[in-house]
N, C-alpha and C positions, 0 to 999 in steps of 0.2 A: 114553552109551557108558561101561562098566563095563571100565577096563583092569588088567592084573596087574602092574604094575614091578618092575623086580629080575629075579629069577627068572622072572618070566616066566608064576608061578603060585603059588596062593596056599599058605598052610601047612596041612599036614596036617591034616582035621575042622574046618576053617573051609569055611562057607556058601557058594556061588555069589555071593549076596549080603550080605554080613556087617550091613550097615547094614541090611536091611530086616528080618533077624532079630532084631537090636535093638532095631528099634521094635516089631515084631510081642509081643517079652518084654514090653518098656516096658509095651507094653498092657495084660498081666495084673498088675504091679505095685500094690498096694495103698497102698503107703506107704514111706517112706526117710528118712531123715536124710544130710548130710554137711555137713562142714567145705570150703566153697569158698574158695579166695584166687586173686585177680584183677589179674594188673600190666596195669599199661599207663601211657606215659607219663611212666615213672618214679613213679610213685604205684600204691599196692597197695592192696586191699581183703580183709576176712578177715572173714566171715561164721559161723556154722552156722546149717543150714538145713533148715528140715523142712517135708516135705509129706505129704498125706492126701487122698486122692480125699473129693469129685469135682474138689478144687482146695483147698482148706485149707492156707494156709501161714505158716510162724512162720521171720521173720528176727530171731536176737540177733547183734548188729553188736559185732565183738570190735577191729577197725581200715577205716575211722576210728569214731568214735562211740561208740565203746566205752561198755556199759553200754545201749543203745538196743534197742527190742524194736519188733517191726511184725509184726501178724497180720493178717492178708486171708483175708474170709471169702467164699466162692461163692456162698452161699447169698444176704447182704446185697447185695455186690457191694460193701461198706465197708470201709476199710482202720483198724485200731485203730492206734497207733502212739504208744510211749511215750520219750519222748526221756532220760530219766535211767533206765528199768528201766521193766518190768512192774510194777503195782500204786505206782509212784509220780507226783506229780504235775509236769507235766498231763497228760493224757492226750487226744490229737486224735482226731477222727470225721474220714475221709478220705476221697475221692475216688480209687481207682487211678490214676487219670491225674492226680494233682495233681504239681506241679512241685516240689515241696518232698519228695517221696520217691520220684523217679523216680530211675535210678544215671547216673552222668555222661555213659553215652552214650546215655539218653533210654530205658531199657529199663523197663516199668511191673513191679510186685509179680505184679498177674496172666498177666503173661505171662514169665515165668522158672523155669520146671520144667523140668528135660528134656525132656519132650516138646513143649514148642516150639523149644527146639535142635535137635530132629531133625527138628518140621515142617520149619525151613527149612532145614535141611541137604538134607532130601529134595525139596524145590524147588528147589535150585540143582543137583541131580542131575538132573532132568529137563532134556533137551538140552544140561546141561553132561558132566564128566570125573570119572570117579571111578578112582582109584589104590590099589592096595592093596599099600601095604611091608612085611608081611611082621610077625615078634613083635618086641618090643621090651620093655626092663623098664622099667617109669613105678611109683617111690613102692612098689617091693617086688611089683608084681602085672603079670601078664603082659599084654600088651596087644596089639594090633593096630592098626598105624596104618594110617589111610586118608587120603587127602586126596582133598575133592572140591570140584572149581574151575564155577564157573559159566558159562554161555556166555558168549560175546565181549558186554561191554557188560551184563553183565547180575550184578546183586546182591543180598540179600534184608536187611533190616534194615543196609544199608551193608555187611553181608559180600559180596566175591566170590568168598573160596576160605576156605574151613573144615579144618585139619586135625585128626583126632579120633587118638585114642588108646583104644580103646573094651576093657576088659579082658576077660577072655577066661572067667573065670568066670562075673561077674553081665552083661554083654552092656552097660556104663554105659559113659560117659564118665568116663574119670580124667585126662584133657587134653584142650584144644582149644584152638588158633591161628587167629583170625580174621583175613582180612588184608582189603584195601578192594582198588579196582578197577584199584590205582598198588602191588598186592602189598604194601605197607606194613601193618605186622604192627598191628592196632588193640588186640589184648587179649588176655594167653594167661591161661587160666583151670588151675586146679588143682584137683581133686575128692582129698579125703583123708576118712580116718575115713568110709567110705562103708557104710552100714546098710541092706537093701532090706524091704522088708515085718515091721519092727519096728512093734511095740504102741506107738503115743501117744499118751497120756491124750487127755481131752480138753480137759482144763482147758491143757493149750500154746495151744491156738487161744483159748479162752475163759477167759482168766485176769482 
């Protein structure tokens, strides 16, 4: 069920479905970078973070670990992962699922691009509630907030209600508010410095 709040209806040249438009762009997306930071807990994390189809991702970890680099590559299915910098030693051969570089709430290297944020957003949309508030200003760039709650009893990765903030230029997320199935807020994520189909080398993934 898709409802309008507020108003009653959405804002002028926004979608019937804004979220499905998003993924639909998502899909032509070749590449992006951003700066993510992450509270939850009272503890924060600060990232930049780039991706490269068909999955090629380079995390330098700026708080905590600062100075840390992890590249996962699609093709291996191997996570690199340098704990003082890139090109210094040691350097580990990884597992995606190893415990030792998974983020505090169990979320793996391979599965953390935006378009797994929106797979399960768009699961907890089927037979749940989707809300659409209207623009709002997030970080200097217009936005669209939506929030979409899951059915009764039902959660996807521990999310039961996800609120997005999806900008209204490049169709991304620049916020999201995860809460659990006790509405208890798990983790509100920040998207800054946001780059979409920027040229990167190759040598980011294969340094």
């Amino acid at each position: 069920m898709i409802t309008a709040a507020l108003s009653g209806s959405t804002p002028p040249g926004t979608p019937p479905d804004p979220l499905a438009a998003a993924i639909g762009h998502y899909q032509t997306v070749e590449s992006y970078r951003v700066t993510i930071r992450s509270f939850h807990d009272d503890d924060d994390e600060h990232i930049r973070y780039y991706y490269k189809k068909p999955g090629f991702i380079r995390m330098e970890f700026i708080r905590p670990h600062d100075g840390a680099v992890l590249v996962y590559n699609p093709v291996t299915r191997r996570v690199r992962l340098w704990p003082f910098g890139a090109g210094h030693f040691p350097e580990l051969d990884l597992s995606p699922g190893n415990p030792l570089i998974r983020s505090w709430s169990g979320q793996r290297v391979d599965r953390s691009d935006v378009g797994v944020l929106f797979d399960n957003v768009r699961i907890l949309q089927q037979g749940g509630n989707t809300e659409m508030l209207g623009e709002e200003s997030v970080g200097g760039r217009v936005a669209l907030h939506i929030i979409v709650t899951g059915a009764e009893g039902i959660a996807v990765a521990n999310v039961h209600r996800s609120e997005l903030w999806l900008d209204k230029a490049s169709q991304f997320p620049v916020k999201v508010i995860s809460r659990d199935l006790q509405d208890a807020i798990i983790e509100t994520v920040m998207m800054e410095d946001l780059e979409i189909d920027v040229a990167l080398p190759e040598t980011l993934f294969n340094p």
